[in-house]
Every structure is written in structure tokens, then in C-alpha cells.
N, C-alpha and C positions, 0 to 999 in steps of 0.2 A: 691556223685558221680558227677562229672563233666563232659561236652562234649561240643567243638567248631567245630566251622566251619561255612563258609558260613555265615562269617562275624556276627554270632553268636553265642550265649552259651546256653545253656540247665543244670540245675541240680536236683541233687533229694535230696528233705533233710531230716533227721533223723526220722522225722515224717511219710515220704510216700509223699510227697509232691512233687510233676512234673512240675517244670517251666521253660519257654523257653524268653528268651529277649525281641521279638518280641509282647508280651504282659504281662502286667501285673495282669494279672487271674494265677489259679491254672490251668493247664492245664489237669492233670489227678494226681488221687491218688491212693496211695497202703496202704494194712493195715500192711505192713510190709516192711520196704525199705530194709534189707538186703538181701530181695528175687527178688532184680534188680541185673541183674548179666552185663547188657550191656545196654549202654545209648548213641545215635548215632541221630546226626541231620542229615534230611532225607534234607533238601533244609533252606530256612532260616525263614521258616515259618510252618516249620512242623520236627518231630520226632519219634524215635522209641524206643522202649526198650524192652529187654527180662526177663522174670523173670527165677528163676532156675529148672522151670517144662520146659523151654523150650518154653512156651508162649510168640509170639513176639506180639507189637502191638503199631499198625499205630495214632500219633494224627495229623489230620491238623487242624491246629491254622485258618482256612478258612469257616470249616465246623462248626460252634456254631449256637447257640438258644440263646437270649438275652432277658430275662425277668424283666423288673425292677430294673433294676441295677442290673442283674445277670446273669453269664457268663455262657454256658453249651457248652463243648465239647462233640463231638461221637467220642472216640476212638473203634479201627478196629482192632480185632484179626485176624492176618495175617496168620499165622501158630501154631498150639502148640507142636511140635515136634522138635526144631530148637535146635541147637547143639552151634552154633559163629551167630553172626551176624556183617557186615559191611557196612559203607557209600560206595555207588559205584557210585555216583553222582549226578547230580541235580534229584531228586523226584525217586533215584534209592537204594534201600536198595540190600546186599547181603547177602545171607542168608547160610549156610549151616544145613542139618537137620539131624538129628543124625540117618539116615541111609544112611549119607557118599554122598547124593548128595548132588549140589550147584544150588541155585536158584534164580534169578533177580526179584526183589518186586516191580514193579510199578503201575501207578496210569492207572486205565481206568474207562473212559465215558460212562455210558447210559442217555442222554441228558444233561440237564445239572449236573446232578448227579456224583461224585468223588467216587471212593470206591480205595483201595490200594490193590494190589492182589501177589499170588506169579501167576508169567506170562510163566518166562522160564528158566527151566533148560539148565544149563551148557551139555552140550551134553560131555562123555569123562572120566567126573569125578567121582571118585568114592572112597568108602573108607575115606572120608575126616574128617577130624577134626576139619582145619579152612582155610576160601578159602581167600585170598586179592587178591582185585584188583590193576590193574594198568592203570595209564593212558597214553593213549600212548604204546609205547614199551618197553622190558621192558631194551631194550637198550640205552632207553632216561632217564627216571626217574620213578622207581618204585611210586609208592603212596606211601607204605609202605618203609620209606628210611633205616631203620633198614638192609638194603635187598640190598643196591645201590652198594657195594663191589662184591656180586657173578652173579651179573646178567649184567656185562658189557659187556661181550662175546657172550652172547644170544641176538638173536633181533627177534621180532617180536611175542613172545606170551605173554599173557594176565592176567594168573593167576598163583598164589602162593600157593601152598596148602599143608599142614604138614596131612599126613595119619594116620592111626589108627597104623601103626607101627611106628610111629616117624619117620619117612623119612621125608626129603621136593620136591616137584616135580614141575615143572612151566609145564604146559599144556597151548596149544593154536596153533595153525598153522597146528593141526593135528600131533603133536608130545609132546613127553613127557618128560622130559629133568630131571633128579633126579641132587641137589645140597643140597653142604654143608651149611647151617645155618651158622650165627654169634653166639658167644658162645658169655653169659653174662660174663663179666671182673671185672666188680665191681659194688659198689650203693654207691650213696651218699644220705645224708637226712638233708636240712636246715631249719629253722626258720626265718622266718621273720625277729624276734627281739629276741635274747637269751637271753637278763638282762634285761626282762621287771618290768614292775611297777605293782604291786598288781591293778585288774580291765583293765588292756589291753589286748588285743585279737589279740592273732598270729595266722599264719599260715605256716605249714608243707612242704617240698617240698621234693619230695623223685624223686631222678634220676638213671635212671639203664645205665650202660656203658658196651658197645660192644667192641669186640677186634679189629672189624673195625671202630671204634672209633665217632660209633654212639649213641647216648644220648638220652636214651627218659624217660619222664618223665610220672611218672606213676600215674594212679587216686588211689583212696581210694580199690576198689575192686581189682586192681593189686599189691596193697602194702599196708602192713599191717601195721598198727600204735598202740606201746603200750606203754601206760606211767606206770612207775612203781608206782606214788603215785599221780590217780586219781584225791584225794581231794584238790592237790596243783591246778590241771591243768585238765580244762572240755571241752571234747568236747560240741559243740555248731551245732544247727540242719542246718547251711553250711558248716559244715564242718572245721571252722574256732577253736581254741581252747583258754577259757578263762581262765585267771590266777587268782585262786583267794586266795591263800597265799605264804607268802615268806618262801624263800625255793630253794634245788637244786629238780629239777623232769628229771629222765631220761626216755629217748624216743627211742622206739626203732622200726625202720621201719622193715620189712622182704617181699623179695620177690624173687623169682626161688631158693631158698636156700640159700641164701645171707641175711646179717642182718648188720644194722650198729646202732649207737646210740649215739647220743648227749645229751648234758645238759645244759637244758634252766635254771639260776639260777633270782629268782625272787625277788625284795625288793620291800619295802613298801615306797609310794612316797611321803608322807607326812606323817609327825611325829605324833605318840601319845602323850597323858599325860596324868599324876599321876602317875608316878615315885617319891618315897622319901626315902631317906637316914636316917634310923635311927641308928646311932651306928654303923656304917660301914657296915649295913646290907641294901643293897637297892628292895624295894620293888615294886612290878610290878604288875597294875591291871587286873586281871583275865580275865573279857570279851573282854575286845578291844585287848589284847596281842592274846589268843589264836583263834581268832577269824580272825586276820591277819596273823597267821600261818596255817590259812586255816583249823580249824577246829571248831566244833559245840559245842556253851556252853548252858545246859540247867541247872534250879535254882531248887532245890528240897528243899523248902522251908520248910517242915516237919521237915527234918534235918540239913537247914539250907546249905548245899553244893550242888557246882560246878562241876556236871559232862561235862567232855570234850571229845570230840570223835575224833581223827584225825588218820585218816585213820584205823589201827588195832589196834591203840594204845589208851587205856583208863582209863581219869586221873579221880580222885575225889578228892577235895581238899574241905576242911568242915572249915568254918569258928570258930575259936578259940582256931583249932587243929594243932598242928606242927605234926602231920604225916599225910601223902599223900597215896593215893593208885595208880599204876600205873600197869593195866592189872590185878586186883587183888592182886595184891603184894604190901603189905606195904613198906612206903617207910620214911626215918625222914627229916624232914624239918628244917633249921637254925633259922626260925622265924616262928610262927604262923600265919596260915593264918584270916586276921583283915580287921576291916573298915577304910578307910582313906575318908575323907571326904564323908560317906554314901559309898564307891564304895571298893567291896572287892579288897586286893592286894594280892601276896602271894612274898616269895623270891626266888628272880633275880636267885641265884644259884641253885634252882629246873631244870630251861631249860639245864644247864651247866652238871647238873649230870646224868637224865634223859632221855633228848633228844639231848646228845650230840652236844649243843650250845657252843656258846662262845662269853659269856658276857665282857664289857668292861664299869666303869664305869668314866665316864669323869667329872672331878672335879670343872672343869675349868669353864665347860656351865652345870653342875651338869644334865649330861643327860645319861642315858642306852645303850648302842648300842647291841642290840642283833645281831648275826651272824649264820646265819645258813646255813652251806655249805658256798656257795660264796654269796647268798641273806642276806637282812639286814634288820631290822626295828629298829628304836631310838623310846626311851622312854624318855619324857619331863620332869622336874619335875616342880613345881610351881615356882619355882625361874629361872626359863628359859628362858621364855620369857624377863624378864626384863634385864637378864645378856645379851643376844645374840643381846638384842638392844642398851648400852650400848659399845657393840664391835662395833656394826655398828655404833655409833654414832661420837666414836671416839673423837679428839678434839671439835668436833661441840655442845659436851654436853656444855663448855662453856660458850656456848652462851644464853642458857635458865637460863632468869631470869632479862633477862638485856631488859630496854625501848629502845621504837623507836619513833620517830613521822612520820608517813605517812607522803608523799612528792607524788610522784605521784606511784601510784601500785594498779591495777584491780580496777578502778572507787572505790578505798576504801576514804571513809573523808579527806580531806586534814587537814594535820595537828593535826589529831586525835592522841594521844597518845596510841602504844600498846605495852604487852609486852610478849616475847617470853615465854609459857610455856613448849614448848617440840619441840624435833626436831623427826618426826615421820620416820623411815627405812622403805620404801615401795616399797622393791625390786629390787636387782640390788645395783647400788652408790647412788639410789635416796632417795627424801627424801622430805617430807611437812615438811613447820615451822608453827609451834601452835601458834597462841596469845589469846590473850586476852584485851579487851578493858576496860577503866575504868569502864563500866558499866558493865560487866564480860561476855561481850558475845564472842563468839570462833568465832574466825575468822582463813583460812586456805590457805596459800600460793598454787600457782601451784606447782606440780612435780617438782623437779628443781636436777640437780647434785650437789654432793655433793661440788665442784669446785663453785657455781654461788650458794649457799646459804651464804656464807660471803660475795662474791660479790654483791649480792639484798641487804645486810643489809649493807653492806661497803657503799653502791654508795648515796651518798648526793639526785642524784636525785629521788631515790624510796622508800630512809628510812633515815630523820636526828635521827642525835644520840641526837640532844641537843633541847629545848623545845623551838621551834623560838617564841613563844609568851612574854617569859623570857629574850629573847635574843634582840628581836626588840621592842621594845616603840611604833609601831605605832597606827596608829588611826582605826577604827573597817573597815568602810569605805575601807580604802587601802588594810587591811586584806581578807575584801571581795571579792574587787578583784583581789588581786592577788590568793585567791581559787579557784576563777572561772577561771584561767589560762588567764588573761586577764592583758593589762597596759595601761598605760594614760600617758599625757603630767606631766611632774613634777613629777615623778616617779625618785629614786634613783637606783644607779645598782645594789643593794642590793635586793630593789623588783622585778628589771626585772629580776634578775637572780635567783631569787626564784621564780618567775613567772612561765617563762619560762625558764630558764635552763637553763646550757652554750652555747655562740653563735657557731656557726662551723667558721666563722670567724672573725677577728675585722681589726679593723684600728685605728692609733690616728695621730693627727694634732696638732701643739702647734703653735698658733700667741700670741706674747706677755704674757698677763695672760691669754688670752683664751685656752683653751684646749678642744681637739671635738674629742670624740672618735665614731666611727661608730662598731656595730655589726648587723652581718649577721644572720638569721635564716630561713635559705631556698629561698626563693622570697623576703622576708619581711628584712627591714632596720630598726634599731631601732639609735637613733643620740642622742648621750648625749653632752652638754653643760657644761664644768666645772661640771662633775660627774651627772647633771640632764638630764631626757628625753625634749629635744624638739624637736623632729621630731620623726615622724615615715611615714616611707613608702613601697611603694612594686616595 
């Protein structure tokens, strides 16, 4: 049960449990929360609720005892005799009591002392059922707006009241005015999320519609909620409801005689495995499968079988044996149920004949897809993962198996020779490159797309294809430094540009046999001389 206002919420949850936002203590408890029949914040710091004897009673979040890190509210039985109770405004509760009067609940003072009381009867009223207040007139805007359609003619009294004969009356100004009600038109009832994932958690929404085309939405005590297959789908103690197998689960709200009903179908959001295909017969492991259709496996080791519990339906499947029991009733199996690597399986077309599934075995990624209703869960086999990375990998498999020499890439050895073992799918187009260095240590690229993994190994500057130690003669000395990304006078453009890497700009000059080409690198000038460095500057 839920209740706002006054810029805050109050609820009670499955256990008995009374919390209000304003603080994070229990506020009060019950030994039985379906015996809260009304849950009404009284200001934004205090509350009220009735139980079904009729018992109202006052908490304010003001009045506690704090011991050691421990909270103690004094709630206030207000009345025990109360019929409705409603919010009638700051620190004003309205009460009706089931001998048809209506009564104002507020707070009064003996020093500094708070206690909540009923104060004043409604003078007038009588016979009553359920009183609403309004604020204002009721030719301004009722509280209750359900009500905003028949009260635009009337001005100036104060409450709404349905009688012990089903009438409704607005009383106030010393008159008594009898009017026709809004008739309920319809209900609707949403979900959060209708195609959730096995382990997410929805919530319900149930709306009742007026023929004056008002909409209200109604808590847990004014509409009823019923799921027809429990074990798919649990309530949760706010009221919130967890999924815990795939599956279709219908739901159905009911409230003033109206019922409506939707269907949340659920899969499973990550795949199983040990699925195997023997002889066109594919096999499905007992625990993780029925376990994700939402039902309970326990191992009766005596006999060696798998009893399953889902919902009223109950399987036994005994290891060695191709017949099945389902509700008591034998039933024959295509394959016996066997071990596959230690882990019992039984056969794929048991869900197909029994629980009205509908299996589908894909040959392609050699994987299960169970179907149930509109909900799904896939079964992996051992050869799955390798094949679905293979797709992902696409032409890029290629490239595993072929050397590179490090050039510049994540402060890795210049010039170290490594070579691609695997190109890793990591979700999405992306992908790690595997290496391997001469010494056999694994080394692992960044994230990269699938686009800019041949471009990191294409690009001269982050990976040569070809062994530049094999390729250049030179002396260890120059080797040196051109690893340390550094150059010197007498330097060829060979080294500078294995150095440091293409210029962003150049120039060339030709006098005679002289020839002087200049490259740019940022600030810095590098001046070759008939092909050698002699200058460098900034």
C-alpha cells in the first residue's frame, strides 16, 4: 500500500512494515499488513492508518525516543470504531465512524506535549459511509476531483458524502444537496516492462476511468492483482513484482467489478550451456533449463532422479531411464536421461510435448532456442562459443598468425617482434588483438573497432610488417637512438623517419648538386643536406 502527499510518500510492505520518507526508521509495524485497510499522510512528517477493525492510528515522525542507534516511535490510537478515513489537510485527518458521523482529528497541546485527538464533529451528518473533503468550494475544485464534473453548479459547501443507502449528498452552508456520482467506464492495468529478462523487477499500474473522463489510479487495496503462474512472477514486500522464469504469466487487476488482464512474457537474458546433439537428438541440461523456467529441481540421490516442481506441475526424470513421469503419469522420452560431462541432460523434445514448448535447433551456431509462449531462453552447446566468434570475427580471423614489429604502440618495445594469436569479439564491432612475443608473453591491444584493427596493423607508424633490423645495416648506437624516438646530425631520412615519423610538412631546394630538403614536425625543423641531417631546429 502506497500513499503521497505533502511532498511525500508513506508505505507498508508485505511484512507489516510502516515507512514514511521523511525518515529512514521503521515507523510502526503490524503483525499482519493485509489488516491496513487505509494509509493517509497526515502533513509531511506524520501519518495515519486504519486497520480493518476499524482502529485508526496517529504516528508523528516528531515524537520518538532514540537510544543507541535506535529509533522508537509512540503511535496514537485515534479512534477504534472508524468506518473511511481521509487527508483533510495540514495535521488534519477526516475521519468517518461507523455509526454514520464524521469527525476532524487534530493535534492538541498540554505544554509542550502533542497528542492527536478526534476534536470535532461535522455537525449535520449522518448515516455516512465515506465523508471527502474539499478545499475551497466546491465550485472551485473539489479535493476529491473524481467529483469535478457534478459539483460545478453548487458553490459553497464543503463535503461529499455517500450514505448507508448509496446515495451521494454534499452538505455545508446548512443545506444538503443530493447528486449523481461518476459511474466507473473502464480499468486499465500496465507494466513497467512486459518482455523482461529473467531476475528484473516490474511494477503494476492499475487505472480506473470515469465517464467524466477522470482517471485515478488505484493502490493495491483498491485493485486487486492476480497472476495466474505465481512461480513465473513474485510479489516482492514494496509491492514491486520479480521475474524469476521464462515464460508467458497473465495478470489480472480487478476492481468495482471490472477486471482487465495483460501479459508480461519473460526470457532469459543470457544464455545457457551444455546442450549436445547426438544423432539428431539434442539434449538439454536438467538444472539450469528448469530452473530458468522458473521452477524448483531437487536430486534424490537414492534413486538417482530429478524431481522438478513448476508451479502444479510435476516432473521426475531418473537418470538412465527414457521414461519420464509428469503429474504422476508416465510419460516416454526419445533419449534417456545421461551424464554429459558430469551434468545430467535429458531430451530437448520433452518441453515440446509436455509443456507445450517450441524448440528450435540451429545448426549454424549448433545452439537450442526454447520458446515458451512469447518468452525465450537458448541453450549453448560446447562448440558455441567458438563458432559465434568466428562470425564475429569475420575476415579479421586472417590476420592471426601473421608477425609484426612494434613501431610506436602503448610504450610497447620498439622494434620487438610480435605475433597475432587471436582477434578477441568483446562486444558490440569491437575487438582485442592477442600477441604474443618471442619470449611467449601475451601481450593485448586496446578496445579498437572492428574498422581501425587492420588500420593499427596497416599503419607503418604503430606496427612494421617487415623486420627493420633485417632491412637496415645499421650500427647499434643509431638503433639506440632512433628507439628512444630521438636524432642527431648525420642521420639519414630513413632513420629520421623511423624516428620519428612522417613530417606534416616538407620543402626541397636544389642549387647545383646541392639538394636541402627541410621537414616540419610541429615547432621543430629537421634540414637534410643531399639526403643527411645537418640542422635541426625549433
Amino acid at each position: 500500500m502506497l500513499a503521497t502527499g505533502f511532498r511525500s510518500t508513506a508505505y507498508v510492505t508485505n511484512s507489516g512494515e510502516i515507512h514514511h520518507s521523511y525518515v529512514k526508521y521503521v515507523a510502526d509495524k503490524v503483525a499482519d499488513s493485509s489488516s491496513i485497510v487505509a494509509l493517509k499522510l497526515v502533513s509531511d512528517r506524520s501519518l495515519a492508518y486504519m486497520d480493518n477493525t476499524g482502529k485508526v492510528v496517529f504516528v508523528d515522525l516528531l515524537n520518538f525516543d532514540y537510544n543507541n542507534g535506535d529509533v522508537k516511535y509512540f503511535p496514537q490510537v485515534v479512534t477504534s470504531d472508524a468506518a473511511y478515513i481521509e487527508s483533510a489537510g495540514e495535521d488534519q485527518l477526516l475521519v468517518t465512524k461507523k455509526d454514520g458521523t464524521a469527525w476532524l482529528c487534530e493535534p492538541t497541546w498540554s505544554g509542550t506535549s502533542k497528542s492527536f485527538q478526534l476534536v470535532t464533529q461535522i455537525s449535520g451528518i449522518t448515516n455516512a459511509v465515506k465523508v471527502t473533503p474539499y478545499e475551497g468550494s466546491l465550485a472551485d475544485k473539489p479535493r476529491d476531483e473524481k467529483y469535478k464534473s457534478i459539483v460545478s453548479s453548487v458553490g459553497g459547501q464543503k463535503w461529499l458524502v455517500l450514505q448507508t443507502n448509496g446515495s451521494w449528498n454534499i452538505y455545508g452552508d446548512g443545506s444538503v444537496t443530493q447528486v449523481e456520482p461518476p459511474a466507473v467506464s473502464g480499468l486499465t492495468l500496465t507494466a513497467s516492462n512486459s518482455k523482461p529478462a529473467v531476475g528484473n523487477t516490474i511494477q503494476f499500474k492499475i487505472v480506473q476511468t470515469y465517464n467524466n473522463g477522470y482517471k485515478e489510479t488505484l493502490s493495491g487495496k483498491e485493485g486487486s492483482l492476480q497472476v495466474d503462474k505465481p512461480y513465473l512472477l513474485q510479489e516482492q514486500n514494496e509491492g514491486s513484482y520479480k521475474v524469476l522464469g521464462v515464460g508467458d504469466s497473465k495478470i489480472t487487476a480487478t476492481a468495482a467489478g471490472n477486471s482487465k488482464t495483460i501479459t508480461v512474457s519473460a526470457s532469459l537474458g543470457a544464455n545457457l550451456t551444455g546442450a549436445a546433439n547426438t544423432n539428431g537428438i539434442v539434449m538439454l541440461p536438467i538444472k539450469s533449463v528448469f530452473k530458468s523456467l522458473g521452477g524448483s529441481v531437487t536430486y534424490d540421490s537414492a534413486n538417482q532422479s530429478y524431481n522438478v516442481q513448476m508451479g502444479l506441475t510435476a516432473i521426475r526424470l531418473t537418470n538412465g531411464r527414457n521414461t519420464a513421469t509428469v503429474n504422476g503419469k508416465e510419460v516416454t522420452l526419445s533419449s534417456a536421461v545421461s551424464l554429459n560431462k558430469s551434468e545430467a541432460v535429458f531430451p530437448a523434445d520433452f518441453l515440446k510435448k509436455n509443456l507445450g514448448a517450441v524448440t528450435l535447433w540451429d545448426s549454424k551456431l549448433k545452439v537450442m532456442k526454447v520458446s515458451i509462449g512469447a518468452g525465450t531462453l537458448v541453450v549453448e552447446s560446447a562448440d558455441t562459443p567458438q563458432i559465434k566468434k568466428k562470425v564475429a570475427q569475420g575476415n579479421l580471423a586472417g590476420l592471426i598468425g601473421k608477425s609484426y614489429w612494434v613501431n610506436n604502440y602503448s610504450n610497447w618495445e620498439r622494434f620487438s617482434k610480435v605475433t597475432v594469436t587471436d582477434i578477441l569479439p568483446v562486444g558490440g564491432d569491437n575487438f582485442e588483438i592477442v600477441f604474443a612475443t618471442v619470449k611467449g608473453k601475451t601481450l593485448k591491444s586496446e578496445v579498437t573497432s572492428r574498422g581501425f584493427v587492420t588500420l593499427i596493423l596497416g599503419d607503418p607508424y604503430t606496427f612494421l610488417s617487415y623486420d627493420p633490423f633485417k632491412k637496415y645495416n645499421w650500427s647499434s648506437s643509431t638503433w639506440n637512438t632512433i628507439k628512444a624516438s630521438q636524432i642527431t646530425i648525420g642521420m639519414s631520412k630513413a632513420q629520421v623517419d623511423l624516428s620519428w615519423g612522417k613530417p606534416s610538412y616538407t620543402s626541397q631546394a636544389v642549387y647545383s648538386e646541392i639538394k636541402v630538403d627541410v621537414w616540419r614536425y610541429g615547432y621543430q625543423y629537421v634540414v637534410f643536406t643531399n639526403g643527411i641531417v645537418t640542422q635541426i631546429y625549433s
